[in-house]
N, C-alpha and C positions, 0 to 999 in steps of 0.2 A: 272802582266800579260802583262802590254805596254812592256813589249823586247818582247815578240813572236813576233810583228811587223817587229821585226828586222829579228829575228833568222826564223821564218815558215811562213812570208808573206815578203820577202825581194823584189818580183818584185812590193808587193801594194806599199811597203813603198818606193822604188824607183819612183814609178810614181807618188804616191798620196801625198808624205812627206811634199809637200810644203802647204798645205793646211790643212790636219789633226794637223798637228804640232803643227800649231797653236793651237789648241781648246785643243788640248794632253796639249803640255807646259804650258797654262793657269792655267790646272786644277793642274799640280803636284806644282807651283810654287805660285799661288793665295790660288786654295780652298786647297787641300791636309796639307800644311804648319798651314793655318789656325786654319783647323779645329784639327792637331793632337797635335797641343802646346796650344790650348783651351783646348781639353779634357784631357792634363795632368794638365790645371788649375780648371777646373772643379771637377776631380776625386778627386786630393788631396789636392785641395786648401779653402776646406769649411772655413773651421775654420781661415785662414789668410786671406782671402777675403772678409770674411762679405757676407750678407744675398746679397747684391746691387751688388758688386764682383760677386758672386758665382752664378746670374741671369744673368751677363756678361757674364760670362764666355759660361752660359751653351745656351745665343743666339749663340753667335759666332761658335761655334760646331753645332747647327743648321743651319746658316745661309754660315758657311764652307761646309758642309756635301750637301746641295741643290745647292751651286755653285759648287760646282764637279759636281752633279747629271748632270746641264745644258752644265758643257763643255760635259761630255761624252757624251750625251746625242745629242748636235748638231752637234759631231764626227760621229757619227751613220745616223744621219738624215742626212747630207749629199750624205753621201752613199746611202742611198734609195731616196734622191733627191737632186743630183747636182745641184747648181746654184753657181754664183758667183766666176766664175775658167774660164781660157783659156787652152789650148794646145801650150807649147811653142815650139822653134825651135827644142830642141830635142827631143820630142815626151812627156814632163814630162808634171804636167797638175799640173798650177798654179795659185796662188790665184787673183783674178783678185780685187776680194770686198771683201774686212775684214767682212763690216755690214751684207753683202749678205748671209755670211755663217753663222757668228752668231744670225741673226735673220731671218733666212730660217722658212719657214711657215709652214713646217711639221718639225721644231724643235719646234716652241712653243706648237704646238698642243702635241707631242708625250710629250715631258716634263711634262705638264701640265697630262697627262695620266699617264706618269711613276710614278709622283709625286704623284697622287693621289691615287695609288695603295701602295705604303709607306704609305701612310697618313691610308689608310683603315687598311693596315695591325697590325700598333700599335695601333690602334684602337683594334684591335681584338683581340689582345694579351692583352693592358689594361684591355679592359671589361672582357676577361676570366678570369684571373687574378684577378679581384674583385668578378666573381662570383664564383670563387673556394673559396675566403674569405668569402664569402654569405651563400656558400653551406655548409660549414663546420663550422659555425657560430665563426669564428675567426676574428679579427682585420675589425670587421664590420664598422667602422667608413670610414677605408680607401676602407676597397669592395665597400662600397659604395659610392665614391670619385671617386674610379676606372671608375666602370661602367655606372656610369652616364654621366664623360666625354669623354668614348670612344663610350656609345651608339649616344651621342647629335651630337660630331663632325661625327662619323662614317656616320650615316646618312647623313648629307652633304657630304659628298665625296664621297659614294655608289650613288648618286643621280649626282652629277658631274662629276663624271665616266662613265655614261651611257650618259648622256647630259650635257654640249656640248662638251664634251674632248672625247670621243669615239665616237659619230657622226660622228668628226669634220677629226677626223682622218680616219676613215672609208671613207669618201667621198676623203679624200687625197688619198688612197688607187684603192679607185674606177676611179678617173680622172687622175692618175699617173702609175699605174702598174695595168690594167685592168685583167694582165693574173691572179695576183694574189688575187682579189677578185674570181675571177671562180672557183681559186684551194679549196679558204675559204668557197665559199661554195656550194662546190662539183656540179658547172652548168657548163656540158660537152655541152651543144646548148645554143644558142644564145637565147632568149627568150622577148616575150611583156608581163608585167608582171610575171616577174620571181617570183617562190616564194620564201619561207625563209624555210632555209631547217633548223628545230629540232632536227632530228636525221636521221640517214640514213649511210650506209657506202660505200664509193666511190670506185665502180670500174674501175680502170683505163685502163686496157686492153679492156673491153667492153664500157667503156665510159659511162658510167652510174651511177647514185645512187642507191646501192640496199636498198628497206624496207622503203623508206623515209617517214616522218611526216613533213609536210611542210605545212606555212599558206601561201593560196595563194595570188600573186603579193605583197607581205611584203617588196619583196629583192628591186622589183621597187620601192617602195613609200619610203622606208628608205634611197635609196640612191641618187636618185633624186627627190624627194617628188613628183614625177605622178605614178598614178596606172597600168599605161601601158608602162611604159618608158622600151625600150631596153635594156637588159641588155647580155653583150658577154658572149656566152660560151668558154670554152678552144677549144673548136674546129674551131673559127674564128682564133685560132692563129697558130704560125709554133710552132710544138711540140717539136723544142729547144728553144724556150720561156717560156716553161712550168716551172714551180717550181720543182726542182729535187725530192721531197718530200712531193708528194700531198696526199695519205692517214696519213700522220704525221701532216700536217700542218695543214689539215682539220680537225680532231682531237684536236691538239690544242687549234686551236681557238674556235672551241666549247666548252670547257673543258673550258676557257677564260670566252668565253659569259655567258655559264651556271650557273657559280661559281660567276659573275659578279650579273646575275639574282638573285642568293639567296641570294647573298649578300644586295641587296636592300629590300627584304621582310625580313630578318628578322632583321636586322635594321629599318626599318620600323616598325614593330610591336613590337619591345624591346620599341623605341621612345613611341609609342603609349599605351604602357605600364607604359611607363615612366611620360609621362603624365595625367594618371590618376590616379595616385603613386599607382601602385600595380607592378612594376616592383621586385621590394627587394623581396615581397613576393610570386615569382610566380617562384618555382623554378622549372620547365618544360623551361621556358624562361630562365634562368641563367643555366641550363643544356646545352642549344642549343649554346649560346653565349660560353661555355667554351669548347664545341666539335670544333667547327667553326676555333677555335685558328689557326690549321695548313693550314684549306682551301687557306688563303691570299698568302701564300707562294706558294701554285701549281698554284696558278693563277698567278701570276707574272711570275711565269716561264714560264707556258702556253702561257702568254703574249709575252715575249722576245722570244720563240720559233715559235710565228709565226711571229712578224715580220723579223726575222733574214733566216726563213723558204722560207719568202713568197717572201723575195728580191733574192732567188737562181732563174737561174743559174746565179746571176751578183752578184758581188762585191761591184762595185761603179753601180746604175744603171744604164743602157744603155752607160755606157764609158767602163767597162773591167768585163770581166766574172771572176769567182771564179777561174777555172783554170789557168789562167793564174797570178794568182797573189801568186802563191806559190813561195817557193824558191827552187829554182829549184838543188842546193847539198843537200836539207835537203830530207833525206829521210824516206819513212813510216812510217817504223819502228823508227826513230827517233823522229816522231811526235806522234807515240802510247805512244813510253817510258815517255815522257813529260804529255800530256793528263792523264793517267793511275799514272803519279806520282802526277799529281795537283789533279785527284779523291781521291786518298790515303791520303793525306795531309790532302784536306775539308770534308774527312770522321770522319779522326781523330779530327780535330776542330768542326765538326758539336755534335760527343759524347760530345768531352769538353766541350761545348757551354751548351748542354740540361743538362747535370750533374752541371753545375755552375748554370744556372737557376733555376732547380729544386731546388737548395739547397736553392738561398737567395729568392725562393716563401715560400720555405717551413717555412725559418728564421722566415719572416713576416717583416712588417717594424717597429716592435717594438720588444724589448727584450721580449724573450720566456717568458711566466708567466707574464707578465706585461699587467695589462687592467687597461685601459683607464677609468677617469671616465664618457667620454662620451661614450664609448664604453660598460661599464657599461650600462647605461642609454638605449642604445639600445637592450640590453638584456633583461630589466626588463620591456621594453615595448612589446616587441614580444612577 
């Protein structure tokens, strides 16, 4: 998807090249190389590599896979906050600091966020994954392998998701792009003590919230920790500063937070379960952990949707607007064609994906018919 760059944003990539580039070229030449000749050593190389190998192997594919995550990742973060670039003589906008861009402060914070949502997610997929094995009293040795290490770590990362990697970035959001906290959540006035809107749906022609449930002065104290601190509505600002997509984005991010919220309760209470070992046997709790499975994935998108959302109408922040950074031969119709073919494409690999899942959960990690004699032993105790 880095040629769209080229082919449906040719005046970003003109102005911006000198600087993306870098952090682009890093990742296809460093992480990408890494991590896809690791996991053909991983995949197929059990049995030549040895138990020691074959733990090699399978860091380096993680340790590839999360240095990608950080180029792409402070490619992005630039664009929602420039630093470390000049303007040179012919209008192009070049790199001034190597360090500045790759350790920009709303790159470690978003990383550390994006990363942690990865992290939740195979968590959530693990534990469901052992509790389907739970629930169906099969290969209970590994259910229960499963979900213990995707409830223990889950919960630290549902916990460092909300504090201090979603704070931390919030507060970058609020001291950086002020319009795009109003659009999040939906404060058309300025306000002392603003609250924290729950629900509600934004009307933007009347400028208002309709229905709202909101706890009040929350939005104050979470984001500059005072109960009455100022917070701007959209209407301090010129209404082409606005977010092109403010009922979408407000939506989002709540849909974000929401799913962020449940996800700490009931990791939380699986934990707590876990801890007083009635977790195995409490299937109301392994029911809820293996519904959960799909939640991580709306939420990451939800996530990537608002902040991709919430930095319209600009491109790069406060340096070039969205519109102007298209290419300007490429036309609608040719970016539909495109768009409408990458849907088609990850529709068809998204089937594939769930049908190849489905099969090697349903396989089990041991040959059909074959129990274990600890797995025995767990039987004969229940």
């Amino acid at each position: 998807m880095e040629f769209q760059f080229g082919t449906n944003w040719a005046a970003f990539s003109k102005a911006a090249g000198g600087v993306i580039g870098q952090t682009l070229a890093m990742e296809g030449v460093f992480s990408f190389f890494l991590e896809s000749s690791s996991l053909g050593l991983f995949l197929f190389g059990e049995k030549k590599l040895g138990r020691i190998g074959h733990w090699v192997a399978a860091f380096l594919v993680f340790l590839g896979s999360w240095l990608s995550g950080y180029f792409i990742v402070a490619t992005d973060a630039w664009m929602q906050h420039p630093i470390g670039y000049r303007i040179g003589a012919n209008g192009a906008i070049e790199l001034a600091s190597f360090w500045d861009l790759l350790l920009n402060k709303w790159a470690l914070w978003q990383y550390a966020h994006t990363m942690l949502g990865a992290a939740q997610t195979g968590c959530f997929v693990m534990g469901g994954v052992g509790a389907f094995y739970l629930l169906t009293r099969r290969d209970q040795i590994y259910g229960r392998t499963f979900v213990r290490a995707g409830v223990i770590v889950g919960t630290v990362a549902a916990i460092l998701q909300l504090f201090p990697s979603g704070d931390m970035q919030g507060k970058l959001v609020a001291n950086n792009q002020p319009p795009t906290l109003a659009a999040m959540e939906g404060l058309f006035e300025s306000q002392e003590g603003a609250p924290l809107a729950i629900l509600g749906q934004p009307d933007v022609d009347k400028r208002r919230l309709d229905n709202p449930l909101e706890v009040p002065n929350m939005l104050s104290f979470l984001t500059y920790r005072q109960w009455r601190a100022n917070i701007k509505g959209l209407s301090d600002f010129p209404q082409t500063e606005w977010p092109d997509q403010i009922p979408l984005l407000y939506y989002s991010y709540h849909v974000m937070v929401g799913l962020g919220t449940i996800f700490i309760a009931v990791m939380a209470l699986a934990a707590l379960l876990q801890w007083r070992g009635k977790l195995y046997d409490s299937r109301w709790m392994l029911w809820i952990l293996m519904v959960c499975v799909p939640l991580p994935y709306i939420a990451n998108t939800a996530g990537w949707m608002t902040a991709e959302l919430g930095r319209q109408p600009w491109l790069i922040y406060g340096l070039m607007r969205t519109a102007s950074g298209i290419s300007p031969r490429v036309a609608a119709g040719n970016a539909w064609f495109t768009l409408i073919g990458f849907m088609g494409m990850y529709t068809v690999l998204g089937i594939l994906w769930l049908f190849l899942i489905y099969r090697e959960i349903e396989l089990g990690p041991e040959p059909r018919g074959h129990l274990q004699k600890d797995d025995a032993a767990v039987l004969v105790a229940d």
